[in-house]
C-alpha positions in Angstrom: -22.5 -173.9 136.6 -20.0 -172.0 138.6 -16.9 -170.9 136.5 -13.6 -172.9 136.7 -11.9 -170.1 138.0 -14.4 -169.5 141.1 -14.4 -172.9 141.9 -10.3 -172.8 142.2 -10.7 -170.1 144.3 -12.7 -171.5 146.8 -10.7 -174.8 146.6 -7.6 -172.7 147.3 -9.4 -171.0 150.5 -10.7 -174.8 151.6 -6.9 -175.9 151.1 -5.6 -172.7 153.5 -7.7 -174.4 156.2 -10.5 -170.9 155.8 -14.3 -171.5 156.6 -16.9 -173.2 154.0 -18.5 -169.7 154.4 -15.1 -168.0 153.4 -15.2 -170.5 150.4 -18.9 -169.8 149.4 -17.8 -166.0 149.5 -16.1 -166.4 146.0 -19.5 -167.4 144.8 -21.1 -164.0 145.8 -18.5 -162.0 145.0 -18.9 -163.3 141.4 -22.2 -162.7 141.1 -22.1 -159.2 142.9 -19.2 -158.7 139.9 -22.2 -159.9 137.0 -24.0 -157.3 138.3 -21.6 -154.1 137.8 -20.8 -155.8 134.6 -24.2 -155.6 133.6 -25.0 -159.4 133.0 -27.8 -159.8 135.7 -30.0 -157.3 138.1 -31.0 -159.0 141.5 -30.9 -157.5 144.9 -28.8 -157.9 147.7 -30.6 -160.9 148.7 -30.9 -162.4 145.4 -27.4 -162.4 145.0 -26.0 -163.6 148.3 -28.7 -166.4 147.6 -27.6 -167.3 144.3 -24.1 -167.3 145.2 -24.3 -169.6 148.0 -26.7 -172.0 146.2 -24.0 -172.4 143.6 -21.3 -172.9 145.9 -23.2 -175.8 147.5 -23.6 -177.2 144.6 -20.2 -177.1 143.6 -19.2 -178.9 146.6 -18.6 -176.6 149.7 -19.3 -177.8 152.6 -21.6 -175.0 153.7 -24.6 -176.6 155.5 -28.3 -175.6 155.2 -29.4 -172.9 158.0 -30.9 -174.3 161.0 -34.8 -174.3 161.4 -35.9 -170.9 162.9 -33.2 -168.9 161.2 -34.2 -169.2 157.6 -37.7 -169.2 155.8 -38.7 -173.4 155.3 -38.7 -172.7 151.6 -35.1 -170.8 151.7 -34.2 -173.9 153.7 -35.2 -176.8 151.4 -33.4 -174.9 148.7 -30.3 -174.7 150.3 -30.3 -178.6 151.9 -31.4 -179.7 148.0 -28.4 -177.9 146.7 -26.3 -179.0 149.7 -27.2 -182.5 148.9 -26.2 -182.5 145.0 -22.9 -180.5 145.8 -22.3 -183.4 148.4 -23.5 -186.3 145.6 -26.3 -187.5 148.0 -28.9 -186.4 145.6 -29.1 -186.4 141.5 -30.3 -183.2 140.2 -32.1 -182.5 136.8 -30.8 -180.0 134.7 -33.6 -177.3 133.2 -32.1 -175.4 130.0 -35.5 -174.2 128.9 -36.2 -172.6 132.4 -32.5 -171.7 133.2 -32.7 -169.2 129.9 -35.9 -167.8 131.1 -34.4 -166.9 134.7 -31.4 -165.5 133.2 -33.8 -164.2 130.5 -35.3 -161.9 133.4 -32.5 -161.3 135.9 -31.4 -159.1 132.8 -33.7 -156.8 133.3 -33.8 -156.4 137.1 -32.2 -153.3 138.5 -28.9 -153.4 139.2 -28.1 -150.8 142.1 -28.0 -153.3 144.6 -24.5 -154.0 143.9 -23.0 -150.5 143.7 -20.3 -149.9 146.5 -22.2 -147.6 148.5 -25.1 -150.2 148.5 -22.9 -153.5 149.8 -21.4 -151.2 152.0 -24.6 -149.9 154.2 -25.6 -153.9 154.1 -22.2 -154.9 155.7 -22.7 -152.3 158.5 -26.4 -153.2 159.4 -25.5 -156.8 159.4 -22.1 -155.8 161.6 -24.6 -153.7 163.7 -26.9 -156.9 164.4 -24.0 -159.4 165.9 -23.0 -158.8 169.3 -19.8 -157.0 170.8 -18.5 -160.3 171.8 -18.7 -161.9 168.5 -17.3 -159.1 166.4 -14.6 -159.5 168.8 -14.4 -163.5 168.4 -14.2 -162.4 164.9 -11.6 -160.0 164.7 -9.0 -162.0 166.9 -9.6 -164.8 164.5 -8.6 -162.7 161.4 -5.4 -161.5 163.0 -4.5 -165.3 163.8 -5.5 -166.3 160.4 -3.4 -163.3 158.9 -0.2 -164.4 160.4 3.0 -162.0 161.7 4.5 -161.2 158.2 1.1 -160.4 156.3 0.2 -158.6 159.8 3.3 -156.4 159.7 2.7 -155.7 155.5 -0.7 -154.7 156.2 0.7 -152.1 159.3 3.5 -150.4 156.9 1.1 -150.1 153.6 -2.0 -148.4 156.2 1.1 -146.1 157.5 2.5 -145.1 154.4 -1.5 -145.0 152.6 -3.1 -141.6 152.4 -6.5 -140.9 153.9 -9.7 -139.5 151.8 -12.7 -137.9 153.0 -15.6 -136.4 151.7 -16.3 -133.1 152.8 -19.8 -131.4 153.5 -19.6 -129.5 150.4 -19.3 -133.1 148.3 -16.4 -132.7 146.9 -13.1 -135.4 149.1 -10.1 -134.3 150.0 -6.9 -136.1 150.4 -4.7 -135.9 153.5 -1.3 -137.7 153.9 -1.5 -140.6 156.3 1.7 -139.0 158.6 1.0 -136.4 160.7 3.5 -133.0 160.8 5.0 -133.6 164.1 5.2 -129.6 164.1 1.7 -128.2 163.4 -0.4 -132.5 165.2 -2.4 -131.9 161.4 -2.2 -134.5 158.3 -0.8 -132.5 155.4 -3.6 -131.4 153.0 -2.8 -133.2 149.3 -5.5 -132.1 147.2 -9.6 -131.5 146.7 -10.9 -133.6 143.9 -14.5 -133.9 142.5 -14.9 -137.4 142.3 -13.4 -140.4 145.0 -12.1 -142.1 142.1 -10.0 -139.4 141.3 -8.7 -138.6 144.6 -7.9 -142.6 144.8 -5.7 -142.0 140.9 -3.9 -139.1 142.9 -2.9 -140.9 145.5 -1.6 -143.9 143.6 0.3 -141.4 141.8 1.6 -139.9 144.6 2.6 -143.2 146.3 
């Protein structure tokens, strides 16, 4: 079962009027989170799959996919778990085979959740929607956002510094404000790692 905490979450999103698939996002995001801790090794996949099986069973209203846009086993799973998260349908609970999956998922790889990893899988997916609804999407974030979180979000990016990695692999941070003098960013530093280019700029901030 999901933890009390995740389910909160997604209760909290449900009660700020946010999407059953904004809801069943707390579910993944936990179990992307097992996988950096080093709990479980699935893919990609395996975790998105997971983590919306258990928010349907916890009760989010996230309905099965429609015929055509899932595999018919992928889609008999979800309406099952669907069904028991909406009480329509008892379920059985397995100790003896939940110990062996988790038994196993220990010893999967777990690179599928590094940053780098979730990150290439968000742009293919982005790449695969159409213009029109990245769009739809987008204007329905900034209404969701609201004017005061809008305006926060405008004067943290203004005042945030910028990092990029250069050819050579090393990043280099460069101030967010541009030198009205010379039209460049102000160079703050060349570090080794991201991570430590992000602790500078903290610092700095």
């Amino acid at each position: 079962m999901p933890e009390k905490r995740t389910i909160e979450k997604a209760r909290r999103a449900k009660r700020a009027g946010k999407a059953a698939t904004t809801q069943a996002g707390e579910f993944v995001r936990k179990e992307i989170r097992k996988i950096r801790r080093g709990e479980q090794g699935v893919s990609q996949h395996q975790a998105i799959a997971i983590g919306l099986s258990k928010a349907r069973r916890a009760g989010v209203a996230l309905r099965p996919p429609a015929k055509g846009k899932a595999k018919e086993q992928t889609r008999r799973r979800a309406k099952y778990a669907y069904e028991a998260g909406q009480r329509k349908r008892k379920t059985h609970h397995r100790p003896r085979v939940a110990r062996a999956i988790s038994k196993v998922l220990k010893h999967e790889p777990r690179t599928s959740a590094s940053r780098a990893a979730i990150s290439r899988r968000a742009k293919s997916a982005a790449s695969r929607r159409a213009a029109a609804h990245r769009s739809a999407a987008a204007d329905k974030a900034v209404t969701k956002k609201g004017a005061a979180a809008r305006s926060r979000a405008a004067r943290t990016s203004a005042n945030s510094a910028v990092i990029r990695k250069l050819k050579s692999g090393v990043y280099r941070l460069y101030s967010r404000k541009v030198n009205p003098k010379t039209g460049k960013r102000r160079n703050l530093g060349t570090f080794d790692t991201r991570a430590k280019a992000k602790k500078h700029e903290r610092a700095a901030s």
